[in-house]
BAFI-3210 file (N, C-alpha, C; in Angstrom, 3 decimals, decimal comma, padded with zeros to 6 digits):
// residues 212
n [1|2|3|4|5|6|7|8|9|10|11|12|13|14|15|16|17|18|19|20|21|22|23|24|25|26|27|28|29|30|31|32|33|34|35|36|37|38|39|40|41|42|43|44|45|46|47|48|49|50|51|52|53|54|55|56|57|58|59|60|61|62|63|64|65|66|67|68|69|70|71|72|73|74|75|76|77|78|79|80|81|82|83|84|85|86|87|88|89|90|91|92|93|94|95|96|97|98|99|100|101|102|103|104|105|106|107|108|109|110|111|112|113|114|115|116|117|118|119|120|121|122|123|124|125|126|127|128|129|130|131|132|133|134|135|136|137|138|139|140|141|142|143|144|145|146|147|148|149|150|151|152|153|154|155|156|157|158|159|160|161|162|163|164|165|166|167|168|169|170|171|172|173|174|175|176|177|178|179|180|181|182|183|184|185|186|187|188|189|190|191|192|193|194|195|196|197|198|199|200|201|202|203|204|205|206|207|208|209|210|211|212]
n.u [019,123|019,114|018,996|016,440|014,943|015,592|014,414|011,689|011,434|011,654|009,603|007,269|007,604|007,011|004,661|003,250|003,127|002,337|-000,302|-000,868|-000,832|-002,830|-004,532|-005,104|-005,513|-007,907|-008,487|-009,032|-011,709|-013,342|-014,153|-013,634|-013,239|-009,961|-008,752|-006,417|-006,006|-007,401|-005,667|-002,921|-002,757|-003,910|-001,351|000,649|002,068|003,024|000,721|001,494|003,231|001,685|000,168|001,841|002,886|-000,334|-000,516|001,653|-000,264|-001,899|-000,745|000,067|-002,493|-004,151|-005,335|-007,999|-007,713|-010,220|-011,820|-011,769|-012,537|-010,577|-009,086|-009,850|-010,551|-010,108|-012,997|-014,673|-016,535|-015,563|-014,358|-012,207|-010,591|-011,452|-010,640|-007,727|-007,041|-007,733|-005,348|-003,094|-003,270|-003,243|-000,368|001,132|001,205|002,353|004,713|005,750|005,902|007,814|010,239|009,939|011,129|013,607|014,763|016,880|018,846|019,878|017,234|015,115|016,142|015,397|012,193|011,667|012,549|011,053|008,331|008,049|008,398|005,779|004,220|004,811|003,897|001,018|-001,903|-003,471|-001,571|-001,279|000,094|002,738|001,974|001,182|003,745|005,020|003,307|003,763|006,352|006,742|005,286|006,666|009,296|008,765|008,385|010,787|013,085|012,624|014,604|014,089|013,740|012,457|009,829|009,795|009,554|007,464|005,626|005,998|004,579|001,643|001,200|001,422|-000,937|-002,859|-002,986|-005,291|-007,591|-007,044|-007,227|-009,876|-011,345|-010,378|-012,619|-015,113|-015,448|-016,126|-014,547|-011,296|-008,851|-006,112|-003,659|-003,411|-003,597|-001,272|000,565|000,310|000,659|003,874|004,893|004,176|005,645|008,141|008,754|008,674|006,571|005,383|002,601|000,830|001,537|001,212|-001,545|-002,471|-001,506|-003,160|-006,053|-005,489|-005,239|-007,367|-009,393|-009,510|-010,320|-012,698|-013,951|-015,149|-016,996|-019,152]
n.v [027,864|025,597|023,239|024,227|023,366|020,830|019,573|019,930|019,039|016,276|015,811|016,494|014,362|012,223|013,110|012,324|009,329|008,568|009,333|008,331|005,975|005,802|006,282|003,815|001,653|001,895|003,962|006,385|006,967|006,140|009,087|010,445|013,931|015,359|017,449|020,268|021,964|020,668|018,519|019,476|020,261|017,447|015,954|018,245|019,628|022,348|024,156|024,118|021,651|019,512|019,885|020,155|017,524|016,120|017,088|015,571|012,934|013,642|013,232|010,655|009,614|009,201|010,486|013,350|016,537|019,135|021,737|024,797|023,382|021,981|019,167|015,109|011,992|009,601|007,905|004,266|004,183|005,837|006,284|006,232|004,148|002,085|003,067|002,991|000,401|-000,479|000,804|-001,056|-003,574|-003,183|-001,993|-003,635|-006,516|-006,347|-005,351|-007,895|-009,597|-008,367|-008,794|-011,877|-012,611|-011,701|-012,113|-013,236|-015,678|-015,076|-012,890|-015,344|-016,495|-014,215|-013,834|-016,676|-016,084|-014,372|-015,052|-017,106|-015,956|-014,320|-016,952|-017,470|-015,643|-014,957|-014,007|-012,572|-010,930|-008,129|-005,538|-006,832|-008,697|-007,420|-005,792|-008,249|-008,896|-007,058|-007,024|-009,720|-008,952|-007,357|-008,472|-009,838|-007,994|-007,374|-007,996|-007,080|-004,819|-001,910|000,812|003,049|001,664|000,383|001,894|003,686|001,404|001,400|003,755|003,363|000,998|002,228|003,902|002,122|000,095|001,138|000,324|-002,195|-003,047|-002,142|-004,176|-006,259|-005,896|-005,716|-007,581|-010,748|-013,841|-014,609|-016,901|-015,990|-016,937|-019,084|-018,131|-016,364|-018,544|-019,430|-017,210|-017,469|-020,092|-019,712|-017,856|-018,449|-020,732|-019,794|-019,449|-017,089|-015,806|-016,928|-016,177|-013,374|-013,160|-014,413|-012,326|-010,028|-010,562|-011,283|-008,689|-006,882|-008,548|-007,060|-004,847|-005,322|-006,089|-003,763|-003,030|-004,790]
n.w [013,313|011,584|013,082|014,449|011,844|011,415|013,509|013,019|010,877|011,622|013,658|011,873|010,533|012,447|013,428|010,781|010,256|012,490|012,545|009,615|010,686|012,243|010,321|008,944|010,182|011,267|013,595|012,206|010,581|007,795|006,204|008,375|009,263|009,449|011,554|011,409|013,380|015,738|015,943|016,345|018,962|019,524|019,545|020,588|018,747|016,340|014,108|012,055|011,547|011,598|009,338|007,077|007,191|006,682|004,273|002,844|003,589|001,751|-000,754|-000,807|-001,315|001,538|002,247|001,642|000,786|000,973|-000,403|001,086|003,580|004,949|005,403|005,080|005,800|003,403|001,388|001,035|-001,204|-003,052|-006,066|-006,951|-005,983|-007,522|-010,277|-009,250|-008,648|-011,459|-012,643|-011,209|-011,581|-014,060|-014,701|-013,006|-013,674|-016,158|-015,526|-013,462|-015,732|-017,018|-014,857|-014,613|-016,805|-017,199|-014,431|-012,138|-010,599|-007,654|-007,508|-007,811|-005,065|-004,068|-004,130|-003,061|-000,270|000,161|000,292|001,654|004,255|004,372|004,400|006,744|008,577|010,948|010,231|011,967|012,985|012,365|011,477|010,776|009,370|006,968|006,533|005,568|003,489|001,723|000,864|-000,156|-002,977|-003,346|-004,013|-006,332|-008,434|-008,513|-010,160|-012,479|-012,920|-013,466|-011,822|-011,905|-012,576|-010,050|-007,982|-009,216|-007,992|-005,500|-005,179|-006,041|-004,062|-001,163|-001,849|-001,928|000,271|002,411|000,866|000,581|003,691|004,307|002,127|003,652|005,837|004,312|002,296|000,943|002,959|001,403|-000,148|000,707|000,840|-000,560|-003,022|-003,026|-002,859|-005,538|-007,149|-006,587|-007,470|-010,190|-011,010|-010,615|-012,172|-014,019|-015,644|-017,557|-018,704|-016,907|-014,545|-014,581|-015,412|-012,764|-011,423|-011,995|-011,503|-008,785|-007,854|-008,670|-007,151|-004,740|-004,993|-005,572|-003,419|-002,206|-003,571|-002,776]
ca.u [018,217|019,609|018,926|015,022|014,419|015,386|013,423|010,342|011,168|011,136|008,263|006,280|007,660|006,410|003,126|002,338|003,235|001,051|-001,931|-001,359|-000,991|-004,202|-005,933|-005,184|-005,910|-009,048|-008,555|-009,852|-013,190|-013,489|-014,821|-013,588|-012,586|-008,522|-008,478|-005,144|-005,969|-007,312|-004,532|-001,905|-003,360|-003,575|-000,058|001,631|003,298|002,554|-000,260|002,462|004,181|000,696|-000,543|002,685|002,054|-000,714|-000,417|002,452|-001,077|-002,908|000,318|-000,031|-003,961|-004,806|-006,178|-008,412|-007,807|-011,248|-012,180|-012,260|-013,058|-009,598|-008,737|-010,545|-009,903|-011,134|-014,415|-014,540|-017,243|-014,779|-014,506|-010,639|-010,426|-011,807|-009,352|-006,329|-007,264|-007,425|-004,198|-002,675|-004,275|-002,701|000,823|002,283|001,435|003,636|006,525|005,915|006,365|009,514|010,326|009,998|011,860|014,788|015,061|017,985|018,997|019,447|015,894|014,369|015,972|014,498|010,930|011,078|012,249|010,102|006,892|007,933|008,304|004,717|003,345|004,696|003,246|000,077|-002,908|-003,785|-000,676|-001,402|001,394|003,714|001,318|001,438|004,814|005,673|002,585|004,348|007,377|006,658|004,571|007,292|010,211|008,227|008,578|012,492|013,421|012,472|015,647|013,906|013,869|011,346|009,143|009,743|008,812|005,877|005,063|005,981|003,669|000,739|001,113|000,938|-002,409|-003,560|-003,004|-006,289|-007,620|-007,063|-008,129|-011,173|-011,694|-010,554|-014,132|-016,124|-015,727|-016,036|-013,379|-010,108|-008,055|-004,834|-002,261|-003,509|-003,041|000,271|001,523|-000,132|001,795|005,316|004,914|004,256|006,851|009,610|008,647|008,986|005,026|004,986|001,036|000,167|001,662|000,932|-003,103|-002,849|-001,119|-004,480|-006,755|-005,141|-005,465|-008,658|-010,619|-008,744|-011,019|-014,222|-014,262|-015,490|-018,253|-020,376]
ca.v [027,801|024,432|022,665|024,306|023,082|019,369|019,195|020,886|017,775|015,011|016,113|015,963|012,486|011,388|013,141|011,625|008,231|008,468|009,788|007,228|004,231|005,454|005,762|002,197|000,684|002,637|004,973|007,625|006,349|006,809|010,295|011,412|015,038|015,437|019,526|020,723|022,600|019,509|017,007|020,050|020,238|016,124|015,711|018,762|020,291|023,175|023,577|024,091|020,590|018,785|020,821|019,749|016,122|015,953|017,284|014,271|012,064|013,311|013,183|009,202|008,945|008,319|011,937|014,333|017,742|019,412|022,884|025,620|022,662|020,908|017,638|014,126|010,104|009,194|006,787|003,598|004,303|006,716|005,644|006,714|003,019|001,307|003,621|002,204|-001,012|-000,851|001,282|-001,875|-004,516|-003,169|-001,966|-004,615|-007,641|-006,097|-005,297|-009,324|-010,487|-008,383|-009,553|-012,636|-012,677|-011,082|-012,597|-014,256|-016,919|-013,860|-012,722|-016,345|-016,425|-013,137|-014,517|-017,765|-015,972|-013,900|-015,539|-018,454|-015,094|-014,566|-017,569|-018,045|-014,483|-014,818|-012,869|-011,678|-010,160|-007,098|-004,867|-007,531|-009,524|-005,942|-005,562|-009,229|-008,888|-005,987|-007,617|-010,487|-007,971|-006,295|-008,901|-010,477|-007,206|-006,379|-009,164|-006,244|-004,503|-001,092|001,656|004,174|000,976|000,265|003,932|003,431|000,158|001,635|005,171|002,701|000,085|002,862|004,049|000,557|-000,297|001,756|-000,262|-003,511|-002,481|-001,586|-004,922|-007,013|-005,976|-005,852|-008,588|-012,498|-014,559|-015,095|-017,582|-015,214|-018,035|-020,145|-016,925|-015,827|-019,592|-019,881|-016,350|-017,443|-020,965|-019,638|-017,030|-019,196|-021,576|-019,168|-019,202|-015,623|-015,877|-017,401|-015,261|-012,195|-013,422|-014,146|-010,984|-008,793|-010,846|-011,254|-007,137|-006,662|-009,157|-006,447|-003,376|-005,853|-006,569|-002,728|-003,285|-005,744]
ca.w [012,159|010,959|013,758|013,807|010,510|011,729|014,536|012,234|009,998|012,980|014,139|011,064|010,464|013,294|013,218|009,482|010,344|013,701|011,413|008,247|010,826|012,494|009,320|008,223|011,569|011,715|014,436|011,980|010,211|006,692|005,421|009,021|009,209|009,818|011,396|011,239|014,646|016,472|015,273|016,487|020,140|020,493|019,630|020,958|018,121|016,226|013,308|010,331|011,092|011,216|008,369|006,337|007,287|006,092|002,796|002,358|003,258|000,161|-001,545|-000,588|-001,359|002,273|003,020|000,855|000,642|000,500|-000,867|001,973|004,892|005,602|005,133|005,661|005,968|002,121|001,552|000,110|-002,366|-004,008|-007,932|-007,295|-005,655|-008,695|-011,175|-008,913|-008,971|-012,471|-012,775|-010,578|-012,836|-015,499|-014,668|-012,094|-014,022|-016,931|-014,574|-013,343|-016,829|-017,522|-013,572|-014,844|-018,363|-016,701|-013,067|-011,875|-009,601|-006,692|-007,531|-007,388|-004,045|-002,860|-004,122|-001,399|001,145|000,909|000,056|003,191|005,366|004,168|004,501|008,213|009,389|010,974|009,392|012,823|013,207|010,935|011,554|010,544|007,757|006,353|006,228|004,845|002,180|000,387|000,448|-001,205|-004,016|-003,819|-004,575|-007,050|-009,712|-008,339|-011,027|-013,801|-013,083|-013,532|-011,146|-012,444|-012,819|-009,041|-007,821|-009,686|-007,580|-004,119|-004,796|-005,738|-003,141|-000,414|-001,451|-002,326|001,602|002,599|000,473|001,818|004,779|003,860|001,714|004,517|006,082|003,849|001,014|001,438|002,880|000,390|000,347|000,425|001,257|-001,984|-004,261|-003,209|-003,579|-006,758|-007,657|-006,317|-008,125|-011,921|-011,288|-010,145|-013,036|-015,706|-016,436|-017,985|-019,079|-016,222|-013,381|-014,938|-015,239|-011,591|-010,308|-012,259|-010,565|-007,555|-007,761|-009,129|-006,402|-003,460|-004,887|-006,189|-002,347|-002,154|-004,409|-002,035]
c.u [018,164|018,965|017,051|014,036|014,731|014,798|012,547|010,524|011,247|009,766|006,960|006,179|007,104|004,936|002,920|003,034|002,359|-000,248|-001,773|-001,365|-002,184|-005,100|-006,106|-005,285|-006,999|-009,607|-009,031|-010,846|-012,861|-014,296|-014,161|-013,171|-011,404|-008,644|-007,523|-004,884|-006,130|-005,842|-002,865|-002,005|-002,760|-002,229|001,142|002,708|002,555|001,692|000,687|003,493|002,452|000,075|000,645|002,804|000,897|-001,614|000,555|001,206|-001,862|-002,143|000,046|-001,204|-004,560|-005,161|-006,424|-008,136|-009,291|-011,260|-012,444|-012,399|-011,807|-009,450|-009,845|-009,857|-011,059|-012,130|-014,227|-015,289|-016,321|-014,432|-012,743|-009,783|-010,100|-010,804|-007,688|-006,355|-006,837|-005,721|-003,073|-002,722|-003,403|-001,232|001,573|002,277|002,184|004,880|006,845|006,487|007,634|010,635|011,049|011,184|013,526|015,513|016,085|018,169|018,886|017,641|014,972|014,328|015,351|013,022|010,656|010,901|011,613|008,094|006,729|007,876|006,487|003,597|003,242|004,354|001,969|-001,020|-003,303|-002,767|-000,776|-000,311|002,903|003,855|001,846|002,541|005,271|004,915|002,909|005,717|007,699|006,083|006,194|009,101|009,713|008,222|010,102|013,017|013,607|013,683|015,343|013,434|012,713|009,849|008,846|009,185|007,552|004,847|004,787|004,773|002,206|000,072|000,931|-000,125|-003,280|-003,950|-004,772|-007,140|-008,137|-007,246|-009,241|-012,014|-011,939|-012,173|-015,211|-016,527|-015,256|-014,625|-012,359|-009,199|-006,173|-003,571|-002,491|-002,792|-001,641|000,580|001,594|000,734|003,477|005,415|004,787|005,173|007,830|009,788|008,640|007,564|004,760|003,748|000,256|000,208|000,958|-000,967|-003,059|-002,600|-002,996|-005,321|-006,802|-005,587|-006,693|-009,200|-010,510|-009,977|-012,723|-014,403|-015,460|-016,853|-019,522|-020,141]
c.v [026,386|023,104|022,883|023,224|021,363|018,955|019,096|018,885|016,498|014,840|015,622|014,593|011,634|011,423|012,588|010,140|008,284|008,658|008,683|005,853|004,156|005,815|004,421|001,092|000,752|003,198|006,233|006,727|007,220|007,885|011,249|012,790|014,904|016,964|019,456|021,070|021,591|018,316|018,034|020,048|018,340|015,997|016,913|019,455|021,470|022,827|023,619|022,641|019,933|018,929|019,742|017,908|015,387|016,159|015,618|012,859|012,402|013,253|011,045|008,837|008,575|009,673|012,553|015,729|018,661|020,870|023,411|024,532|021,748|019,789|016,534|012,865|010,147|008,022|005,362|003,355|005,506|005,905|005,616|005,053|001,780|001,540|002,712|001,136|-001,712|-000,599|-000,313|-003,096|-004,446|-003,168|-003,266|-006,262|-007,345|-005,630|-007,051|-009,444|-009,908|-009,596|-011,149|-013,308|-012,905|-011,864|-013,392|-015,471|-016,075|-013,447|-014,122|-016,504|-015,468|-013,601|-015,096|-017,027|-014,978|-013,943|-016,314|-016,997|-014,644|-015,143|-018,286|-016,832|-014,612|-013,724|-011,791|-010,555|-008,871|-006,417|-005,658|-008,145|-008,412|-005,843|-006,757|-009,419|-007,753|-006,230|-008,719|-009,652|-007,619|-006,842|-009,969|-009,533|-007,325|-006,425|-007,901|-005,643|-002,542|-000,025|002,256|002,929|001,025|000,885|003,523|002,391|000,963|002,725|004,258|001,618|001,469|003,189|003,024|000,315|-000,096|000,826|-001,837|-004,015|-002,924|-002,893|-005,877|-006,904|-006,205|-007,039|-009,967|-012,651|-014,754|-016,132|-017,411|-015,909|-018,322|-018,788|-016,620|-017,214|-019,626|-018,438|-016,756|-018,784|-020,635|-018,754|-017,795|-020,417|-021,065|-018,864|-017,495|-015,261|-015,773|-016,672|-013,750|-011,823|-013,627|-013,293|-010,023|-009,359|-010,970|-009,436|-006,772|-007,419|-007,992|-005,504|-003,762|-005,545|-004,982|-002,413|-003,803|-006,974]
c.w [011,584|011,667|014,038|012,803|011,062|012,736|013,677|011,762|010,399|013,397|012,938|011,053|011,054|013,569|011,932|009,620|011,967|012,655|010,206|009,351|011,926|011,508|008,941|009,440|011,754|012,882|013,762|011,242|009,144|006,635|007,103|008,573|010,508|009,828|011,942|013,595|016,262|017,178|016,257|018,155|020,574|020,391|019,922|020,290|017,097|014,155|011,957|010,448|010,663|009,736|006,819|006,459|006,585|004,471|002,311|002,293|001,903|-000,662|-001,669|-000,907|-000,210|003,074|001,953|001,417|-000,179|000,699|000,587|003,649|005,111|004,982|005,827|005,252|004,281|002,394|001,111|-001,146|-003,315|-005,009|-007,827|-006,694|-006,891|-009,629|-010,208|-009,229|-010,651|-013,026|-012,598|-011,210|-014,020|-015,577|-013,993|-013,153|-015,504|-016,635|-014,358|-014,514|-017,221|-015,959|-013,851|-015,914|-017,750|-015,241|-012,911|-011,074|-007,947|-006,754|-007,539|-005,977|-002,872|-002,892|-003,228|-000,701|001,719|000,948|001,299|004,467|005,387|005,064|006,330|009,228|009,769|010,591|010,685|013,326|012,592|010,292|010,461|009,164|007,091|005,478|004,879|003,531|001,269|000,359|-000,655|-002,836|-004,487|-004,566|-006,110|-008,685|-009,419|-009,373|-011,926|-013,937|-013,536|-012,686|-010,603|-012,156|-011,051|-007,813|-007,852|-008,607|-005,843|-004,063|-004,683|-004,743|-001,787|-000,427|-001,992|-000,944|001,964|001,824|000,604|002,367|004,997|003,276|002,857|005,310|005,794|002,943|002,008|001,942|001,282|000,449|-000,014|000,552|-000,167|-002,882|-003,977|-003,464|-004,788|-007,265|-008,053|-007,092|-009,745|-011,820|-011,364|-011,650|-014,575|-016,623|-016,534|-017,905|-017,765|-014,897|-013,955|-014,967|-013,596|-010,782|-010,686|-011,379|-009,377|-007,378|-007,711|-007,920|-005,024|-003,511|-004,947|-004,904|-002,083|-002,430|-003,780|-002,581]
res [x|x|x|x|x|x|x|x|x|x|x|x|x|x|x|x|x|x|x|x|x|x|x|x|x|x|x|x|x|x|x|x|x|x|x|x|x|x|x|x|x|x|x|x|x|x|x|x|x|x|x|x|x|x|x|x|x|x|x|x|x|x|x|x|x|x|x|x|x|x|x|x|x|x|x|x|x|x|x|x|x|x|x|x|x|x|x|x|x|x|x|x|x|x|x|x|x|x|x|x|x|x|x|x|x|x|x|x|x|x|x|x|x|x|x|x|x|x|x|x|x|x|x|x|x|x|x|x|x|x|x|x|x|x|x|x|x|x|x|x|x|x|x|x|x|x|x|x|x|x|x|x|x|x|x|x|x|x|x|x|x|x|x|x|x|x|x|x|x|x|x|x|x|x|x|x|x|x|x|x|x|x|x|x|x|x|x|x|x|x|x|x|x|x|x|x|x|x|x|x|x|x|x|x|x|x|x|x|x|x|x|x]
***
């Protein structure tokens, strides 16, 4: 029975990380339809792990759960983009400024190394950029020293990703190197005001991109 139940929960794992890293690659196409019955067939396992999978994606924002018809890959004209954005906008650059207030000599050093890990990842790399662009995000609040706050950062940065994505296509060139320096330079320097104005915007231009 014991042993059941940890397979059951391998399995999913592996089916909802196959399914979220072909939604954000775009192996599924926004608004696709995700059927339980399909998804259980291509990968060989049965329809109550897939099923439970991807409930954990609309748990993450990167699958709808629609009335009577299954699940789908969300849109980018969804308004629920714009609301994050703002959500994002608003909360992280008041984690920065505690981040900031608070940060130590340890937390300056997690900043470099991980802004220079950053800035020496190639963009084409995705997989990797990926990884090292929510790192840096993500050592750039640690500083705050608050937990709950942190949580908060990781649930939104997952369905931010999609996101991203999505911008990367559609909106102008960025010049995403300049902005993160220009981040990791008023942080490290103690510019409260000034980092905290460039984390919103830095946020806010991710979802404009959406817009046209």
């Amino acid at each position: 029975m014991v042993y059941d139940a940890c397979m059951k929960q391998m399995l999913s794992e592996r089916v909802y990380t196959t399914i979220r890293d072909e939604i954000l690659s775009g192996g599924f196409a926004p608004g696709a339809a995700l059927k339980p019955q399909e998804l259980a067939g291509a990968y060989g396992v049965s329809l109550a792990v897939v099923r439970e999978a991807l409930v954990r994606l609309v748990g993450d924002g990167l699958a709808d759960r629609l009335t009577n018809r299954g699940f789908a890959v969300p849109t980018p004209s969804d308004q629920r983009w714009q609301d994050l954005a703002e959500a994002r906008a608003t909360f992280e650059p008041a984690v920065l400024r505690l981040s900031v207030q608070r940060g130590d000599l340890e937390w300056e050093s997690r900043v470099r190394a991980a802004h220079h890990r950053l800035a020496r990842t190639p963009a084409y790399e995705k997989g990797a950029w990926s990884i090292a662009h929510r790192e840096f995000h993500r050592a750039l609040l640690d500083g705050c020293g608050n937990a709950v706050m942190l949580e908060t950062f990781d649930r939104l940065w997952v369905a931010s990703e999609l996101v991203r994505v999505w911008a990367t296509d559609l909106a102008p060139p960025r010049d995403h190197a300049g902005e993160h320096r220009a981040l990791e330079e008023a942080a490290l320097a103690g510019e409260v005001d000034r980092a905290a104005e460039l984390l919103a915007a830095h946020v806010s231009l991710t979802a404009a991109g959406l817009r046209g």
